[in-house]
C-alpha positions, 0 to 999 in steps of 0.5 A, a space after each residue: 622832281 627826283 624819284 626819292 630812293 625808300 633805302 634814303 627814308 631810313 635816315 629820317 627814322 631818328 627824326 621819328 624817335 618819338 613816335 608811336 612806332 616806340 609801341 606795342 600792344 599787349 593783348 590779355 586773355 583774363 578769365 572770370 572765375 565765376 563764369 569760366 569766360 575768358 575776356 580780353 585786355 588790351 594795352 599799349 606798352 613802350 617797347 622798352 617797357 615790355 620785359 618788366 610788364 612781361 615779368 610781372 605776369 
């Protein structure tokens, strides 16, 4: 059996296009007006996505 170079696993990227590599988390801090605590949101964002999710803030 050949030893499998890791610059030839670059290729099989494209095979992954679907995958949850296309993702970010986003982590929010979000404070309670009524205490003064902050909490924290997570959320997972398409990659592609991430400009307009950040514009909205």
């Amino acid at each position: 059996m050949a030893k499998v170079s890791k610059n030839s696993r670059t290729g099989q990227r494209a095979a992954n296009a679907g995958s949850g590599r296309d993702y970010v988390k986003v982590v929010q801090s979000v404070k309670n007006p009524e205490t003064g605590s902050y909490s924290y949101k997570e959320v997972m964002i398409h990659k592609d996505k991430l400009d307009d999710f950040m514009k909205d803030k």
